[in-house]
C-alpha positions as semicolon CSV with decimal commas, in nm:
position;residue;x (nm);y (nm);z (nm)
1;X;-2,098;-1,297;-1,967
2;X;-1,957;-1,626;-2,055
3;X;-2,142;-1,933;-1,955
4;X;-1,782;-2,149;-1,906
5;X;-1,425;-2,030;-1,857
6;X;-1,222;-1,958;-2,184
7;X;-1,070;-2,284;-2,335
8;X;-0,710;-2,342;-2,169
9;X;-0,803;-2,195;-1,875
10;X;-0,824;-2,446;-1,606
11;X;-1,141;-2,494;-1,327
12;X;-0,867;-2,476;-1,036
13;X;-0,547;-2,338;-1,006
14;X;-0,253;-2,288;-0,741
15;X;-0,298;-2,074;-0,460
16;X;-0,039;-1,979;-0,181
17;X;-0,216;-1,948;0,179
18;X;-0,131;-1,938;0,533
19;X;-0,278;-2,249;0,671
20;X;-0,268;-2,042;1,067
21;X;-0,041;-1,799;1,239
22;X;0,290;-1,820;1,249
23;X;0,308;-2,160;0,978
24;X;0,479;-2,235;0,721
25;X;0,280;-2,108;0,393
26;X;0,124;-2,369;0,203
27;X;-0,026;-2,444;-0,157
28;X;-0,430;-2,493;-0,192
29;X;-0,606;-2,585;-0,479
30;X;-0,857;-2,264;-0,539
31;X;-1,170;-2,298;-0,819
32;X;-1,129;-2,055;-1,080
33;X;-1,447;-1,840;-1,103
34;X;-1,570;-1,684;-1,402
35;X;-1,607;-1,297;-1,380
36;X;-1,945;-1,124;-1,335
37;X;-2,022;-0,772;-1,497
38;X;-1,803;-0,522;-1,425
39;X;-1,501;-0,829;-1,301
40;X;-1,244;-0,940;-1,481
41;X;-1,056;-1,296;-1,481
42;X;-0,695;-1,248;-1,423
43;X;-0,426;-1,464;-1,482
44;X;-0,199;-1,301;-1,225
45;X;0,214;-1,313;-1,347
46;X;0,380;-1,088;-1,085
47;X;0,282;-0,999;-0,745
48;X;0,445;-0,762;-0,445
49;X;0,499;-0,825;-0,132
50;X;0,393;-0,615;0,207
51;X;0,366;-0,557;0,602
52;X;0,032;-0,680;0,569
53;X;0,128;-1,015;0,420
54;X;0,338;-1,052;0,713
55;X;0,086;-0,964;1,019
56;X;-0,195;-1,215;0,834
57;X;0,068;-1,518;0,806
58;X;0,236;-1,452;1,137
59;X;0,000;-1,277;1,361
60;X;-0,350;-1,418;1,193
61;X;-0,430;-1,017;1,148
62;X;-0,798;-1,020;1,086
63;X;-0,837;-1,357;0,913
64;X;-1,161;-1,532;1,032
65;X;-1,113;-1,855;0,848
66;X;-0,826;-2,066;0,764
67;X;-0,657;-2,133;0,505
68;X;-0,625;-1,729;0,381
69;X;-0,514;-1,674;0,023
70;X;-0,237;-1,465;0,052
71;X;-0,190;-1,098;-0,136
72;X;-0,308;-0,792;-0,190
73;X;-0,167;-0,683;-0,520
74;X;-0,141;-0,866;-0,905
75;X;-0,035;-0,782;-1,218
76;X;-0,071;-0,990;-1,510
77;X;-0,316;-1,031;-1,807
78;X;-0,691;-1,017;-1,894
79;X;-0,771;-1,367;-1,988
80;X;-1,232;-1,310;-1,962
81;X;-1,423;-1,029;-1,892
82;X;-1,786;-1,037;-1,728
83;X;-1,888;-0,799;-1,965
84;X;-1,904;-0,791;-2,376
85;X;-1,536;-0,701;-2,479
86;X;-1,565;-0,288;-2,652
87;X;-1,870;-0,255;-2,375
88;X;-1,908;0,112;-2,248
89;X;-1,877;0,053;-1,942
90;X;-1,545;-0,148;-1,909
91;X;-1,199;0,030;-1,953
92;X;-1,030;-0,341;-2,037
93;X;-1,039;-0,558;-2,306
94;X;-0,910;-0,980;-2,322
95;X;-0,572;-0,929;-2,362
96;X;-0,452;-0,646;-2,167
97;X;-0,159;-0,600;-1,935
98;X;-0,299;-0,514;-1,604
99;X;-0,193;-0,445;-1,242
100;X;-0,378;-0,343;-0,967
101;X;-0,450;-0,388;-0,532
102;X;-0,693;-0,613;-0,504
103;X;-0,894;-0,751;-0,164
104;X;-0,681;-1,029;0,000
105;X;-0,979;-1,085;0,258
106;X;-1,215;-1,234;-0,066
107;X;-1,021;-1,547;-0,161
108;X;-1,159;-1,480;-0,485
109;X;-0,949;-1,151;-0,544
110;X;-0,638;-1,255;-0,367
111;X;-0,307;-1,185;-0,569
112;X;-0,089;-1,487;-0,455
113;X;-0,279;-1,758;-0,760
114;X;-0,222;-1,790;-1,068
115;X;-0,570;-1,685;-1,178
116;X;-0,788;-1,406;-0,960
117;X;-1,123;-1,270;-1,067
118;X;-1,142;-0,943;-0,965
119;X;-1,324;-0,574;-0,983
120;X;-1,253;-0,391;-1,300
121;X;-1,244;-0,088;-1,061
122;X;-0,945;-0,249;-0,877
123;X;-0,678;-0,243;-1,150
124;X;-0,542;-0,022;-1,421
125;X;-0,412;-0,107;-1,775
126;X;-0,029;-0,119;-1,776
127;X;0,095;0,229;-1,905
128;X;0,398;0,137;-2,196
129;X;0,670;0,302;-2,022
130;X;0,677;0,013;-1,769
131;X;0,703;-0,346;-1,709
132;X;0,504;-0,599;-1,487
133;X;0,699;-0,608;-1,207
134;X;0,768;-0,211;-1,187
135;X;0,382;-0,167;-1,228
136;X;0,305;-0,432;-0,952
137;X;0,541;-0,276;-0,679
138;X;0,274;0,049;-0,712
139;X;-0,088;0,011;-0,621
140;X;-0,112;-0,146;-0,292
141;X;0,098;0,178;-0,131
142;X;-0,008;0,455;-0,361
143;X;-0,376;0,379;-0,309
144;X;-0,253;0,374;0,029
145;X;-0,098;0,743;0,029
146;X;-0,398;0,870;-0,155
147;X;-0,655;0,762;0,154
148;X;-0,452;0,877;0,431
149;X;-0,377;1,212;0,236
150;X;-0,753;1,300;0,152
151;X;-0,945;1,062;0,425
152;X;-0,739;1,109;0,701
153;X;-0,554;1,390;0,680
154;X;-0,875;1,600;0,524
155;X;-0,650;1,764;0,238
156;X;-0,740;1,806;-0,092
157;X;-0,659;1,599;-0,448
158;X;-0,854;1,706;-0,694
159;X;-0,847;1,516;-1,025
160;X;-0,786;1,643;-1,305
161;X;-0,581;1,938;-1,108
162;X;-0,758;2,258;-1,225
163;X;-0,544;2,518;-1,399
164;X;-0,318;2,750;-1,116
165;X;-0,439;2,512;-0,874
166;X;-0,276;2,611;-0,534
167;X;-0,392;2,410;-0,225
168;X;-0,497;2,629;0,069
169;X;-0,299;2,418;0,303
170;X;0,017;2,440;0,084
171;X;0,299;2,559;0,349
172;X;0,125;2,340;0,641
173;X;0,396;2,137;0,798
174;X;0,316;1,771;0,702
175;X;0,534;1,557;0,883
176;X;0,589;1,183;0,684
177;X;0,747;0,948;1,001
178;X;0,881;0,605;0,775
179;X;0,907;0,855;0,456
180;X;1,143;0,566;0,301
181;X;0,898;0,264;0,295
182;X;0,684;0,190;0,018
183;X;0,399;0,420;0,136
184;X;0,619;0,699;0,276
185;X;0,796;0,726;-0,065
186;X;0,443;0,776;-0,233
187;X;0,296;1,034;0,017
188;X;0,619;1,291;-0,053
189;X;0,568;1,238;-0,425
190;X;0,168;1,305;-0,395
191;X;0,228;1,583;-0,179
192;X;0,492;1,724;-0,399
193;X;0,292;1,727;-0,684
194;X;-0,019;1,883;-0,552
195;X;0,141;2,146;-0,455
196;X;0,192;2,026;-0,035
197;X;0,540;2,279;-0,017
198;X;0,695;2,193;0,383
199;X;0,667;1,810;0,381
200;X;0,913;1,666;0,660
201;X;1,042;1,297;0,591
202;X;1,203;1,112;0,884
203;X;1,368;0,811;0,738
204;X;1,705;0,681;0,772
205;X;1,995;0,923;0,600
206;X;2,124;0,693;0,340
207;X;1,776;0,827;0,169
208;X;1,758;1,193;0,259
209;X;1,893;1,234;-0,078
210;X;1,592;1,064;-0,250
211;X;1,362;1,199;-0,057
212;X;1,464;1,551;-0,104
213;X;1,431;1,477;-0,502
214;X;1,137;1,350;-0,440
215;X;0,970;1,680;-0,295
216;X;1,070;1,637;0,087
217;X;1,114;1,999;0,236
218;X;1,384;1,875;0,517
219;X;1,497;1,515;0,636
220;X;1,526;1,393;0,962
221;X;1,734;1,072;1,065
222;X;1,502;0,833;1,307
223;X;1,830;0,666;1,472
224;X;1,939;0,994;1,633
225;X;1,870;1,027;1,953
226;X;1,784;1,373;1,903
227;X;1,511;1,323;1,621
228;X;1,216;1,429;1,780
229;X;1,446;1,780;1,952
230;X;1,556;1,850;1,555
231;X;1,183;1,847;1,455
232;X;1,063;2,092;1,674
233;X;1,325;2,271;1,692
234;X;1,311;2,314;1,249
235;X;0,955;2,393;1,311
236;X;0,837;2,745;1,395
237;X;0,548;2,780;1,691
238;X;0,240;2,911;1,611
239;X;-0,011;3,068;1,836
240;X;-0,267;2,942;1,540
241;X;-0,206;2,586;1,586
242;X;0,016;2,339;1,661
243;X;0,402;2,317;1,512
244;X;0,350;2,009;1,331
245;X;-0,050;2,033;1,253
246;X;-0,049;1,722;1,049
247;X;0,100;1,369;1,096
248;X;0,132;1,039;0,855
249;X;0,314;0,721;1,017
250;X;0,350;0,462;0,793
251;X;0,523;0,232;0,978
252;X;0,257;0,166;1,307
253;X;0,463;0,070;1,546
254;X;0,454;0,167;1,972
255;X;0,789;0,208;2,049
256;X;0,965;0,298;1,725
257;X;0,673;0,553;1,601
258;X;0,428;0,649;1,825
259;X;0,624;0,708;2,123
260;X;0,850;0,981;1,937
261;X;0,537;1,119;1,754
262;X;0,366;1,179;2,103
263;X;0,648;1,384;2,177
264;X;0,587;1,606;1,859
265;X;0,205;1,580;1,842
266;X;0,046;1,876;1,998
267;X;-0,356;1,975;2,058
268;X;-0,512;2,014;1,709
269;X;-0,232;1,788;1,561
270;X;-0,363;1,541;1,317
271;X;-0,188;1,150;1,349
272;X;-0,284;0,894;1,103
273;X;-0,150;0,549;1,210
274;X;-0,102;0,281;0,934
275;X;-0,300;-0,054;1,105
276;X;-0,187;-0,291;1,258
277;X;-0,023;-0,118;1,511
278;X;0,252;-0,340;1,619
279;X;0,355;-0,424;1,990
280;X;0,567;-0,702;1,903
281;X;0,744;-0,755;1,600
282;X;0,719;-1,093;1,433
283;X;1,000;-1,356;1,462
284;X;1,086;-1,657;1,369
285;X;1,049;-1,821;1,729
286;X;0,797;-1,534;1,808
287;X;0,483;-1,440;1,746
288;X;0,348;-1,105;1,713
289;X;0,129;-0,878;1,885
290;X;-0,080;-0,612;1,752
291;X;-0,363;-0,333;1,832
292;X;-0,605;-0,204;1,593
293;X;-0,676;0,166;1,709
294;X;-0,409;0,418;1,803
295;X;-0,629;0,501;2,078
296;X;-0,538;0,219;2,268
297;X;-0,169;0,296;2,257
298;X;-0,006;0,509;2,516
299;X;-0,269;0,618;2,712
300;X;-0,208;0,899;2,912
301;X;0,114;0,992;2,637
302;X;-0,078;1,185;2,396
303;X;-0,163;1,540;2,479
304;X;-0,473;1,650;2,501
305;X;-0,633;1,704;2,180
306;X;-0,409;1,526;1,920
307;X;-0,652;1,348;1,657
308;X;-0,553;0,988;1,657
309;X;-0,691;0,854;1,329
310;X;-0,657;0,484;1,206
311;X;-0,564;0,398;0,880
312;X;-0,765;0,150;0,663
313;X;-0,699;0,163;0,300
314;X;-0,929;-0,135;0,201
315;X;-1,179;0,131;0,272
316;X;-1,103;0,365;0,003
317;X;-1,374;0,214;-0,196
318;X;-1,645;0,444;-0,056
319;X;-1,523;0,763;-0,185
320;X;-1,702;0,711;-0,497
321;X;-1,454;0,913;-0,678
322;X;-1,170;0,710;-0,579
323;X;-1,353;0,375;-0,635
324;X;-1,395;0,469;-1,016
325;X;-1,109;0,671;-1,087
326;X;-0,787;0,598;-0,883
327;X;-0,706;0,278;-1,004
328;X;-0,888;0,286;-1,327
329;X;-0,780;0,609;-1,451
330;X;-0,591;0,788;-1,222
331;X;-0,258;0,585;-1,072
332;X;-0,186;0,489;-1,452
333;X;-0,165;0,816;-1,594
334;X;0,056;0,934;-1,299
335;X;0,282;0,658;-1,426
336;X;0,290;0,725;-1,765
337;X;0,385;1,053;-1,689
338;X;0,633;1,011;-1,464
339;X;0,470;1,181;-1,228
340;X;0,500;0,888;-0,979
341;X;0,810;0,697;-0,951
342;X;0,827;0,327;-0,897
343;X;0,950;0,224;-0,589
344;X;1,318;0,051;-0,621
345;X;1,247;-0,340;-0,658
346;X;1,430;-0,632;-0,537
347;X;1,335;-0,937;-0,738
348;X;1,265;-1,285;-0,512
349;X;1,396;-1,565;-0,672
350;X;1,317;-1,945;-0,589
351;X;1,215;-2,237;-0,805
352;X;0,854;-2,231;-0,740
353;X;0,569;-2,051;-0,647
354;X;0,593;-2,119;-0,264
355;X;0,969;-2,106;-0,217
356;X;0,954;-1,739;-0,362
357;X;0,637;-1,669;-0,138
358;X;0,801;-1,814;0,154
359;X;1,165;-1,646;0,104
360;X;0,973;-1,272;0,076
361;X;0,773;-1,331;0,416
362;X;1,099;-1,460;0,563
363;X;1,290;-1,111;0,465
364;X;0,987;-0,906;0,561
365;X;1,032;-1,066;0,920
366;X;1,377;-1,008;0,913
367;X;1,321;-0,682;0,811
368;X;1,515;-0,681;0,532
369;X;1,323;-0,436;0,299
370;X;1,508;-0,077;0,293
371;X;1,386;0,149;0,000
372;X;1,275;-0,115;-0,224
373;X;0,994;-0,349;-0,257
374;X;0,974;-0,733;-0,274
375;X;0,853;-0,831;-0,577
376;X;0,813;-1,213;-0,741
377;X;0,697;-1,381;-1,008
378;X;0,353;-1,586;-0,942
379;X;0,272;-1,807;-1,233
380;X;0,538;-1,941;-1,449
381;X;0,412;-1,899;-1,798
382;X;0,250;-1,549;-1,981
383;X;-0,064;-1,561;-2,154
């Protein structure tokens, strides 16, 4: 490892934070720190913007100390490496184009600065067939879909797939509530390719189309009244188990999601809530309110026996398969083969760093996003 950063790379650089809840988003001057074995030093170009970014700067969503560099996905280029460059046990070398979700809670890894030293388990070499800011619109969700799928949900991904590989639960009725956002969109094309045949989206119907391209079995529109009476009634009974066994909402929220999913979720039904789950939706003259277990939420709705389970994708980590392979190895190759589809992306403009970071949060409380993803340049210049 290096004993002093790379010439031209500078001891501090620019970091975007949220100074407390519900404030305006400020610059901070954060040290750059040289990469131990097995990190890299990134100097971080693009960067994508999500829920998450939204419940830390308006809600505080577990943040213990202020100011909190913002972000949770980079993509950019290799500038040092804590190991020798060609070493074994690295799958980057100085120079590459890389992209990857990365820990927003270690100010060290955070995405929003123009230089983050992170895990070389965290991010994956840019495949050619894409660009920056196609690549950086991927990890943070498709990690995502991969957790909930396996860790959650209990089904099966193997990597590589095995010849003829059929999973046993391949005509189990998977219902995807929020199928168009950035994690919905990954969880049909996962399924879908895995070989997970009767996957129900419920999303809005200007993207049943998509959806249905993208592997969805049937679509359901969430603004009809009758959503939840179109599920059931599209779904067989089963004296083996419930209608709809298995459940992924990717939205989290306790009037727009859970309260039709306790409708549909029956004993032995499986419900895996994206965190935080929200009460109150951020505003600009309002702040949010949140709860961190589904439990909690509409006691007394649920019947008994549904499996509330609470999503946490920062702790995909300790499936050691996943911690070496997913990022490193497997989410690139799914690119490159166009296996996965990038989500659609709407560029953020602005003439600096913290006008762009402060225009995405403003459209994510609006909520503006609808089948694409917020993406935005972070530094100005490429390395």
């Amino acid at each position: 490892m290096a004993a002093t950063l790379p010439a031209g790379i500078p001891a501090s650089h620019p970091a975007v934070a949220t100074p407390g809840p519900h404030q305006p988003l400020v610059i901070i001057d954060q040290p750059t720190e040289l990469p131990k074995p097995d990190e890299a030093l990134v100097h971080v170009e693009w960067t994508s913007s999500t829920p998450l970014d939204l419940h830390r700067a308006d809600g505080g969503f577990a943040i213990q100390n202020f100011p909190f560099v913002m972000g949770c996905s980079l993509a950019g280029t290799v500038v040092a490496l804590g190991a020798d460059e060609g070493a074994d046990d690295t799958h980057l070398r100085v120079g590459d184009k890389v992209f990857g979700f990365v820990a927003d809670y270690l100010p060290r890894e955070a995405g929003v600065q123009t230089y983050s030293t992170v895990p070389t388990y965290r991010i994956s070499k840019l495949p050619a067939n894409l660009t920056l800011q196609e690549a950086v619109a991927v990890p943070t969700n498709l990690v995502t879909a991969f957790h909930t799928i396996t860790t959650d949900l209990g089904l099966d991904l193997p990597w590589p797939i095995p010849e003829n590989w059929k999973p046993a639960e391949a005509e189990t009725t998977i219902l995807v509530w929020g199928a168009a956002s950035s994690v919905g969109l990954y969880t049909v094309q996962v399924l879908r390719h895995w070989g997970y045949k009767n996957v129900l989206a419920v999303a809005s119907g200007k993207h049943h189309a998509d959806l249905e391209k993208l592997g969805a079995a049937a679509c359901f529109d969430y603004t009809k009244a009758d959503v939840v009476e179109r599920i059931l009634a599209h779904t067989p009974s089963s004296s083996a188990g419930p209608k709809v066994p298995l459940i992924i909402d990717c939205i989290g929220s306790t009037e727009g999601t859970l309260w039709p999913l306790s409708k549909i979720a029956e004993k032995g039904s499986v419900v895996a809530v994206m965190l935080p789950i929200i009460h109150v939706h951020a505003e600009e003259d309002r702040v949010p309110e949140y709860e961190e277990d589904a439990a909690k939420v509409l006691v007394g709705e649920w019947k008994e026996g549904v499996v509330l389970k609470n999503v946490r994708t920062f702790l995909y980590a300790e499936n050691k398969f996943y911690r070496d392979h997913l990022q490193p190895e497997v989410i690139p190759t799914l690119l490159e083969q166009g296996v996965i589809q990038p989500n659609k992306l709407r560029v953020i403009q602005g003439d600096t760093m913290l006008e762009r970071a402060q225009t995405a949060l403003n459209l994510l409380r609006n909520r503006a996003p609808s089948g694409e993803k917020f993406v935005w340049r972070v530094a100005e210049e490429e390395k």
